[in-house]
C-alpha positions as CSV (number, residue, x, y, z in Angstrom):
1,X,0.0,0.0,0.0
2,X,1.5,3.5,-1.1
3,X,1.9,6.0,1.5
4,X,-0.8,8.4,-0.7
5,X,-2.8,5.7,0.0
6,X,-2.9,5.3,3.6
7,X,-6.1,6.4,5.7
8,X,-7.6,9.8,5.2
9,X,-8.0,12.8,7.0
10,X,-4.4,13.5,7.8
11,X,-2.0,16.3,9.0
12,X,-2.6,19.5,7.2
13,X,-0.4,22.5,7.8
14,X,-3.0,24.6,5.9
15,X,-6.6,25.5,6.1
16,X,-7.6,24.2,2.9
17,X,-10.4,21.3,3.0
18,X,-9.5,18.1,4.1
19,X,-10.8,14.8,3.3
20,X,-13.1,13.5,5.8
21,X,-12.0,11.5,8.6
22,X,-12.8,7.9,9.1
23,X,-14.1,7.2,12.7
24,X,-11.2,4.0,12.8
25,X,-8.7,6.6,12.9
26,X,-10.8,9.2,15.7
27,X,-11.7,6.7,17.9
28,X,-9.2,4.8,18.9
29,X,-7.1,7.2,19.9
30,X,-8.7,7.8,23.4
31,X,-7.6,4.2,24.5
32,X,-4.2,4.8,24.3
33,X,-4.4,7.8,26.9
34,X,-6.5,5.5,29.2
35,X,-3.5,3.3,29.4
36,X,-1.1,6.1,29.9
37,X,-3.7,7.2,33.0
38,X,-3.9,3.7,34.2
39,X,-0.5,2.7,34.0
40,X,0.8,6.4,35.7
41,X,-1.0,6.4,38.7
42,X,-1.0,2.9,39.4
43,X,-3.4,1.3,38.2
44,X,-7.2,0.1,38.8
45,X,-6.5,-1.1,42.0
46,X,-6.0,-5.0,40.0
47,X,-5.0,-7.0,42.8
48,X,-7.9,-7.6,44.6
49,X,-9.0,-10.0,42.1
50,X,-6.5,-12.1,40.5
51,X,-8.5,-14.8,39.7
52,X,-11.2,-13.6,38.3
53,X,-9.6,-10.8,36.5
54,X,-6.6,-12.9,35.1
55,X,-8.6,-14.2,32.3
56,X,-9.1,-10.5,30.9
57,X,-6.0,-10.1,30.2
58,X,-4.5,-10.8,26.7
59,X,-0.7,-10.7,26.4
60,X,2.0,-11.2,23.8
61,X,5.6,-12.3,23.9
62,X,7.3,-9.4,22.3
63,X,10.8,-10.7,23.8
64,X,10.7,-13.4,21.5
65,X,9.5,-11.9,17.9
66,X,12.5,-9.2,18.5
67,X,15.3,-11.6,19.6
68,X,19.0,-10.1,20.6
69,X,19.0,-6.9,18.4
70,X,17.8,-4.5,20.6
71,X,19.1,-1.5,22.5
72,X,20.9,-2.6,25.7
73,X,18.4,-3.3,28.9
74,X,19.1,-0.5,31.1
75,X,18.5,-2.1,34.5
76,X,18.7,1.1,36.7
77,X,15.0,1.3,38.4
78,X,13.4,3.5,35.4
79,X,10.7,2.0,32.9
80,X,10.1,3.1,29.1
81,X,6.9,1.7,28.1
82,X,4.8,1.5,24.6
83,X,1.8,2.6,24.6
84,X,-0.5,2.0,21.4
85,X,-4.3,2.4,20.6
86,X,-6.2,-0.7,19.1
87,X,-8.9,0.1,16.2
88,X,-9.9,-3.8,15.8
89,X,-13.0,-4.0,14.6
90,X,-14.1,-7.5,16.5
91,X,-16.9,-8.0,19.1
92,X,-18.3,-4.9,20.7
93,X,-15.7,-2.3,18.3
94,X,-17.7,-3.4,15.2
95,X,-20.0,-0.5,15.7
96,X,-17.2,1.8,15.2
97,X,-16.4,0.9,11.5
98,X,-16.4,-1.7,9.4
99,X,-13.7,-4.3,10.3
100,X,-11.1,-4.0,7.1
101,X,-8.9,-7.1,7.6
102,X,-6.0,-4.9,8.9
103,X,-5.3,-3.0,12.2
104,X,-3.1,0.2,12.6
105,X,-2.4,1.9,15.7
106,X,-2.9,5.9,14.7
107,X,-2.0,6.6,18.2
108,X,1.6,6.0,19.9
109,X,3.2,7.2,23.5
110,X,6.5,6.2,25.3
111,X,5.7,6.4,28.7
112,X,9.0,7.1,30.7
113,X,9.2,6.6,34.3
114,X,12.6,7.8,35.7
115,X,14.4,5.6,38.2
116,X,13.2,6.9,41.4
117,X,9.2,6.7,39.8
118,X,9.3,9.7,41.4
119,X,8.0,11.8,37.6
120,X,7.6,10.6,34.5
121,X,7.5,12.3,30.4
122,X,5.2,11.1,27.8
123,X,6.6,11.4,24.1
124,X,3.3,11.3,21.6
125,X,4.4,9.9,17.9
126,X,1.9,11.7,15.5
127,X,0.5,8.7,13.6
128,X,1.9,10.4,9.9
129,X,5.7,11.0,11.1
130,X,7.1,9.5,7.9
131,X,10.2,7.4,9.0
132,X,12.9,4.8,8.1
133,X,11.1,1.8,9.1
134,X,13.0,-1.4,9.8
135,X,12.7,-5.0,8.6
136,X,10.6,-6.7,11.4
137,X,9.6,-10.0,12.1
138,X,5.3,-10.2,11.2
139,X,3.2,-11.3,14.1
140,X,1.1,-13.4,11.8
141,X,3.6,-15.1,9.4
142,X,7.6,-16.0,9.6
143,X,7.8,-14.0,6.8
144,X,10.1,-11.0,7.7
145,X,8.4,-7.4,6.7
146,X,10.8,-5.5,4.7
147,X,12.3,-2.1,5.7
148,X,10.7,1.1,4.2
149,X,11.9,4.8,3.5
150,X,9.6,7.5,4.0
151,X,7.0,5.0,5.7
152,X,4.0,6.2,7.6
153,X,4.9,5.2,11.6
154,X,1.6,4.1,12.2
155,X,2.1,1.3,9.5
156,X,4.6,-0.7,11.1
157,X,1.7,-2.3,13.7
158,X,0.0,-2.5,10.3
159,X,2.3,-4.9,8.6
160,X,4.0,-6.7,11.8
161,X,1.8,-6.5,14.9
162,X,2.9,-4.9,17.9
163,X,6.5,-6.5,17.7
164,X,7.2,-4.4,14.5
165,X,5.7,-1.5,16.3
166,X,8.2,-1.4,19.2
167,X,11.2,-2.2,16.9
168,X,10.1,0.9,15.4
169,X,10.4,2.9,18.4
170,X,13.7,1.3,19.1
171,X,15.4,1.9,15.9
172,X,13.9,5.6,15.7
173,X,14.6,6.5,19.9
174,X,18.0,3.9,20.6
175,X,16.0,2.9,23.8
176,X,14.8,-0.4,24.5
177,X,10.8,-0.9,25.5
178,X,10.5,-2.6,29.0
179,X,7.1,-3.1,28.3
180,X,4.4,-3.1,25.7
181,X,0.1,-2.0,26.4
182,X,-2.4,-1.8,23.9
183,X,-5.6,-0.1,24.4
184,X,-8.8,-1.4,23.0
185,X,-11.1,1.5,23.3
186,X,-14.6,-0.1,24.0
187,X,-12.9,-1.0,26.8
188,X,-11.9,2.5,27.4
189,X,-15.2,3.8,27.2
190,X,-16.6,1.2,30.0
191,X,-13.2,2.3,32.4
192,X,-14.4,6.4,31.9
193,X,-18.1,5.3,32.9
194,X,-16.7,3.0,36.2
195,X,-14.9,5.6,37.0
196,X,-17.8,8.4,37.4
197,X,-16.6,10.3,34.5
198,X,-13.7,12.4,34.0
199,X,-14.0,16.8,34.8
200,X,-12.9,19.0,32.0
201,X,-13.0,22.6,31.5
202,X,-13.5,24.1,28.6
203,X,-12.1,27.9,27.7
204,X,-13.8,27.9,24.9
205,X,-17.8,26.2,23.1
206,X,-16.7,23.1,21.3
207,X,-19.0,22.1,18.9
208,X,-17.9,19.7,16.8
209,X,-20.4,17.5,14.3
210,X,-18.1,15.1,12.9
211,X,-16.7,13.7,17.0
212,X,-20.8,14.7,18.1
213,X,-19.6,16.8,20.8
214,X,-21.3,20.2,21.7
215,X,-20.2,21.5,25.4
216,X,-20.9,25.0,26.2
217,X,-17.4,27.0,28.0
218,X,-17.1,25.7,31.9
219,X,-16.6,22.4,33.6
220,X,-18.1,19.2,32.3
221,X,-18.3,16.1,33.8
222,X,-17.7,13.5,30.3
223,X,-18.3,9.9,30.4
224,X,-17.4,7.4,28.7
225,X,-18.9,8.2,24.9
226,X,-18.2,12.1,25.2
227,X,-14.8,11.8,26.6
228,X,-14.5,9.3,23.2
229,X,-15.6,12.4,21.4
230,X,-13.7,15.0,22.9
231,X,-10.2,13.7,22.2
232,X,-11.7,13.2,18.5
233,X,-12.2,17.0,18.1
234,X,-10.2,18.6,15.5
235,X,-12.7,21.6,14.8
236,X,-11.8,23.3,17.8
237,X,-8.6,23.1,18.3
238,X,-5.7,25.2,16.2
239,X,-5.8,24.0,12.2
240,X,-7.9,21.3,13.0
241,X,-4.9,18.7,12.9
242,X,-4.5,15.5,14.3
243,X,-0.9,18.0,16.3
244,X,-3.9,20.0,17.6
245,X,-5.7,17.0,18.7
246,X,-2.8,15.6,20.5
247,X,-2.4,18.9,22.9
248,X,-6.1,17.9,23.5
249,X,-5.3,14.6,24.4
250,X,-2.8,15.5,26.4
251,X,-5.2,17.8,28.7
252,X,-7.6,15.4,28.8
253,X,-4.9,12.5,30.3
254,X,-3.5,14.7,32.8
255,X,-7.5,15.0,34.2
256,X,-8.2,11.8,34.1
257,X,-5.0,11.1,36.4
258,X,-6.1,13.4,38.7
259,X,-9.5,11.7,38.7
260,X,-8.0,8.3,39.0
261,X,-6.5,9.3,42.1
262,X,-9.6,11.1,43.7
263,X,-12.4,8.3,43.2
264,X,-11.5,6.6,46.6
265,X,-11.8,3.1,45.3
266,X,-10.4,1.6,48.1
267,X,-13.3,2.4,50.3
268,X,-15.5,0.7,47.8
269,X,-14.8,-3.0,46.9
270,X,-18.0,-2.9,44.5
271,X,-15.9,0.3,42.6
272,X,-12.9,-1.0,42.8
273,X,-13.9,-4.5,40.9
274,X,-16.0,-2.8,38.3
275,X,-12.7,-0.7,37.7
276,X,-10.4,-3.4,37.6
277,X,-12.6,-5.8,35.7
278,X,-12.5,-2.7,32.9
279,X,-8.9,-1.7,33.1
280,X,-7.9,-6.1,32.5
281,X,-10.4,-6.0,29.7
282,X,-9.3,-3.0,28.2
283,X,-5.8,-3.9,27.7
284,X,-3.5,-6.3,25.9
285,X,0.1,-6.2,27.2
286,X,3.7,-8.1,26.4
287,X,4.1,-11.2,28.7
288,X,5.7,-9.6,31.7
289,X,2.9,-7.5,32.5
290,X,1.1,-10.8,31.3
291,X,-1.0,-11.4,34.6
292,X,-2.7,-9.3,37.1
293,X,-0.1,-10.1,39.9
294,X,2.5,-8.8,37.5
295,X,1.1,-5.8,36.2
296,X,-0.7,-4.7,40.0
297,X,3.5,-5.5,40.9
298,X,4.3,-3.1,37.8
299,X,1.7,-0.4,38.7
300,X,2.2,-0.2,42.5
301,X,5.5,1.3,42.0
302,X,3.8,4.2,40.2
303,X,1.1,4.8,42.4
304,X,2.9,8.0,43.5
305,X,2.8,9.8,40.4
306,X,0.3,12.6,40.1
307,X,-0.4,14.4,36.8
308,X,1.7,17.2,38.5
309,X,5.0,15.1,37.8
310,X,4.0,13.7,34.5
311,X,5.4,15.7,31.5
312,X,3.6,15.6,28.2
313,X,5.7,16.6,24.7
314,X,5.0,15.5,21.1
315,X,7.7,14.4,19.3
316,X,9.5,17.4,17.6
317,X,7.9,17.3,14.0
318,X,7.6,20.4,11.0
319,X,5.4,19.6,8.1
320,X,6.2,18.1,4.7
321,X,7.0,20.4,2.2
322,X,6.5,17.5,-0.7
323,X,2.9,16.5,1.4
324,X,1.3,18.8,3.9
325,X,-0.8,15.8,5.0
326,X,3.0,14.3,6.6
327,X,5.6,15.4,8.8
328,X,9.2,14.9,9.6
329,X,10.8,14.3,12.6
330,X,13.1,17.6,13.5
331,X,16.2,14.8,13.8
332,X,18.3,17.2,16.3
333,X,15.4,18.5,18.6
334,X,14.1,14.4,18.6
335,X,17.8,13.2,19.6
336,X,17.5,15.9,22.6
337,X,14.3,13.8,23.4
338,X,15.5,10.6,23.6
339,X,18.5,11.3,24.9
340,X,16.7,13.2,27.9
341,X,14.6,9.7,28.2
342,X,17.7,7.7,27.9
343,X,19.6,9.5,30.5
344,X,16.4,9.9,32.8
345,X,16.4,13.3,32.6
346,X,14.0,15.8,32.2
347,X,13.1,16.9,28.3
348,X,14.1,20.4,27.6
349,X,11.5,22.8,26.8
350,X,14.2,24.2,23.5
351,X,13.9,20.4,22.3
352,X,10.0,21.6,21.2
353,X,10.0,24.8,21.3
354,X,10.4,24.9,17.0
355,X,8.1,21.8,16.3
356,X,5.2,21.7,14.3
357,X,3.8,19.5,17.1
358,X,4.0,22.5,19.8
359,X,1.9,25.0,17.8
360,X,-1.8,23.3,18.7
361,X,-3.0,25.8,20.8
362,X,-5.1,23.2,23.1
363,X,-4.6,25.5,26.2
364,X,-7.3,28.3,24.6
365,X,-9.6,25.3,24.4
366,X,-8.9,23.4,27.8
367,X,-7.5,23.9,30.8
């Protein structure tokens, strides 16, 4: 499949009309922020249950598709994770769109964690970054998927599975993956609702047919379906890109953090099922998160983190100038990125301060 090819609605560094989004591509992209919440501040509260709730979980061996090449395992206490957002179209996701034979994962985080878990930075991949992708092992064949220049990152989980999709991240960043989640956002949805909802505050109306949201300026309480739409709105925010829509996303995680760790599930064992029964159903992860005991293990060592240490960046990108619909990585501000990850350190603010990716304007919309 050509990269002209791929998907529709795409990055546009101009106001001209774009072609119409397909909801695969909108919403999914809310599951992989759930994951991000989840996995930040600790979790669901998932080891109450084991059980019952190990059979949720799906998990894949990642360790074993990728093999030996691979950036050295830095074993000093801090934790790079993928994070990825599912748009299968099986069981209850059907309703979204019509199930096309092949997933892609338009949405992409690494979730650091520095060695003390005492902060952590997220580093959004906008789904278009055209890249150098390796040759990758396929999750469905033996078959080996050959390299590509000037592929779309999104289509490495495309034509390999999640395996391809971390070696991706590995051959682009130089850091290895400790772990791997995948969000499937039906799931997502049912998490928002246990949870109560998540509280947003809009600067700004934001009315918005095409992700059917319409909330007036002031604070909202959004369940499940219109938190979906919210971090599907392009209307209202900047050009109407999907960099816009990211800066969204990223407002919307760092509330529903903070209303992770208000709920008081503890004091509710009927709560605190329903959530964990969502979060295990709502996530597929690499085999050593691959059981509740493991990943309540893996998330209890976060449970510090507010969204007050948690710092949110998109990878430094400009625009195409042979494809406005594309962009490029900026390859010296996005080797200050990963080398701030890689040396668990903070990112610097000049590391984004010229991308593409920093010009969404997200703050006039939310707070």
């Amino acid at each position: 499949m050509s990269e002209q090819s791929r998907g529709t609605g795409r990055i546009r560094g101009t106001g001209s009309r774009r072609r119409k989004p397909t909801r695969r591509h909108r919403a999914k992209v809310i599951a992989a922020w759930t994951v991000a919440g989840v996995v930040v501040v600790g979790g669901a509260g998932l080891g109450y249950a084991y059980m019952a709730l190990d059979g949720n979980l799906s998990s894949i061996d990642i360790d074993a598709k990728l093999g030996t090449d691979r950036p050295d395992d830095v074993d000093d206490g801090s934790q790079d994770i993928l994070v990825l957002g599912s748009d299968s179209r099986s069981g209850d996701n059907g309703k979204y769109g019509k199930d096309e034979g092949a997933a892609r994962s338009d949405t992409a985080m690494v979730v650091h964690v520095d060695k003390g878990h005492k902060s952590a930075s997220v580093v959004s991949i906008p789904r278009d970054t055209l890249i150098e992708r390796p040759a990758c092992a396929s999750d469905t064949t033996d078959e080996t998927v050959p390299a590509e220049h000037r592929a779309m990152f999104n289509t490495a989980y495309e034509v390999g599975g999640p395996a391809c999709a971390v070696k991706t991240v590995e051959s682009m960043s130089g850091i290895r993956m400790d772990h791997y989640l995948e969000v499937d956002f039906t799931g997502f949805k049912k998490l928002i609702d246990e949870l109560g909802g998540v509280e947003i505050t809009t600067k700004t109306a934001i009315d918005d047919s095409k992700s059917h949201l319409d909330l007036e300026p002031g604070t909202h309480t959004l369940n499940g379906e219109e938190s979906l739409g919210l971090v599907r709105t392009r209307k209202s925010v900047g050009d109407g890109s999907d960099l816009g829509r990211i800066q969204l996303q990223q407002a919307f995680i760092k509330a529903l953090i903070d209303q992770t760790k208000s709920v008081g599930v503890f004091s509710s064992p009927k709560k605190l099922y329903g959530l964990a029964d969502a979060a295990t159903k709502a996530v597929t992860t690499d085999s050593g998160l691959g059981s509740v005991k493991k990943l309540t293990g893996f998330a209890g060592g976060l449970k510090g983190l507010g969204a007050d240490n948690v710092h949110m960046v998109t990878l430094p990108v400009e625009y195409d100038p042979a494809d406005p619909n594309r962009v490029l990585p900026q390859e010296k501000a996005g080797r200050q990125v990963w080398a701030a990850l890689k040396n668990d350190r903070p990112i610097p603010a000049s590391a984004t301060e010229k991308s593409a990716g920093d010009k969404g304007d997200a703050d006039k919309v939310v707070e």
